[in-house]
C-alpha positions as CSV (number, residue, x, y, z in Angstrom):
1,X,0.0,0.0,0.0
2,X,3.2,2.8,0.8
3,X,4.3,1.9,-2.2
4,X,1.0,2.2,-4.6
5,X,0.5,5.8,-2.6
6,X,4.0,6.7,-3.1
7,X,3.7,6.1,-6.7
8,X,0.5,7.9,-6.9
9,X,2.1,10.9,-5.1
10,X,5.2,11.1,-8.2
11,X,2.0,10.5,-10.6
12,X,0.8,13.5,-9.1
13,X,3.7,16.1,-8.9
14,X,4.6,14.6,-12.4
15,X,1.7,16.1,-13.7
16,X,3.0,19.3,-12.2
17,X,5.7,19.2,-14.2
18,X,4.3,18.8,-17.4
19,X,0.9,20.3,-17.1
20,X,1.0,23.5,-15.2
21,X,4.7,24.0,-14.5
22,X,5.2,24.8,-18.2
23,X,2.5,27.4,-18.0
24,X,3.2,28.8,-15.0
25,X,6.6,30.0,-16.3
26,X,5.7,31.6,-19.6
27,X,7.3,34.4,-18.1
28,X,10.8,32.9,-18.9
29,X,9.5,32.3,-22.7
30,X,8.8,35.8,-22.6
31,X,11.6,37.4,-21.2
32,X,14.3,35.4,-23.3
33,X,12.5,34.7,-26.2
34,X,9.9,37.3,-26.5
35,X,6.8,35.1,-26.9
36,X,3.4,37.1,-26.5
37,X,2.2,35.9,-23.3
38,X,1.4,37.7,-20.6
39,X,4.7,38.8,-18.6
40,X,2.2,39.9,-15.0
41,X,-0.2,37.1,-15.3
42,X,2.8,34.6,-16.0
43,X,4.5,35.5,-13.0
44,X,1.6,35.5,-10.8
45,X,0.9,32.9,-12.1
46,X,4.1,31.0,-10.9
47,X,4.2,32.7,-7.9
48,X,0.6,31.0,-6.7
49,X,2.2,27.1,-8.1
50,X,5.3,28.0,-6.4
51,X,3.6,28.6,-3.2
52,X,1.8,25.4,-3.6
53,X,4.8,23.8,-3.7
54,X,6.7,25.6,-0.8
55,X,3.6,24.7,1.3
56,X,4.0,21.2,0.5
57,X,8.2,21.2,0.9
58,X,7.7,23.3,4.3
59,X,6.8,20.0,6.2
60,X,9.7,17.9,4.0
61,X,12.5,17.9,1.7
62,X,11.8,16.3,-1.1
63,X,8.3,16.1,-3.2
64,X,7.6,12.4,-1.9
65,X,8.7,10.7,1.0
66,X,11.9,10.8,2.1
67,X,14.1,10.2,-0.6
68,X,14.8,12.0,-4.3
69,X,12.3,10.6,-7.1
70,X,11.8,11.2,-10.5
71,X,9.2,14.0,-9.0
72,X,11.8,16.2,-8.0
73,X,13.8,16.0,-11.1
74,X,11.2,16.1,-13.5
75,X,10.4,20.1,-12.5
76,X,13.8,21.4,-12.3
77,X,14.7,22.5,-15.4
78,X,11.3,24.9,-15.1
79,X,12.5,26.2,-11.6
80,X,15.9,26.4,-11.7
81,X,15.6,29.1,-15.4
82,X,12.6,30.6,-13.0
83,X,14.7,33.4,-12.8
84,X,15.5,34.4,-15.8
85,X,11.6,35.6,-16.6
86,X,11.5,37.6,-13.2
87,X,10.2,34.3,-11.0
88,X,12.3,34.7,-7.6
């Protein structure tokens, strides 16, 4: 049962990554590549995911259980270039 929850839970944040991580951070298309999206409503946009996910991380340190998954890596890219479209 851990296990089929545990899997459920990487299921879950996986989606993150490829569903509304990608949108949140339009902001970085924008900034680097001058897309026409929304800068504002990109960044508020990350800003409400991103507290989401600090909410979750306050309480541990990685995305499930106790140990690095695939959930973890799978949103890095996205949040580590953050930055560069004015996401702190």
């Amino acid at each position: 049962p851990g296990d089929a929850l545990a899997a459920a839970q990487v299921q879950r944040w996986l989606s993150v990554a490829a569903g509304e991580l990608p949108l949140a951070l339009h902001g970085t298309l924008v900034t680097v590549f001058g897309a026409p999206f929304d800068h504002e409503q990109a960044i508020a946009r990350a800003h409400a995911l991103f507290a989401v996910m600090e909410s979750h991380l306050d309480q541990r340190q990685y995305l499930v259980e106790e140990r690095l998954t695939l959930a973890d890596i799978a949103g890095y890219s996205y949040i580590a270039h953050a930055p560069e479209g004015g996401v702190a």
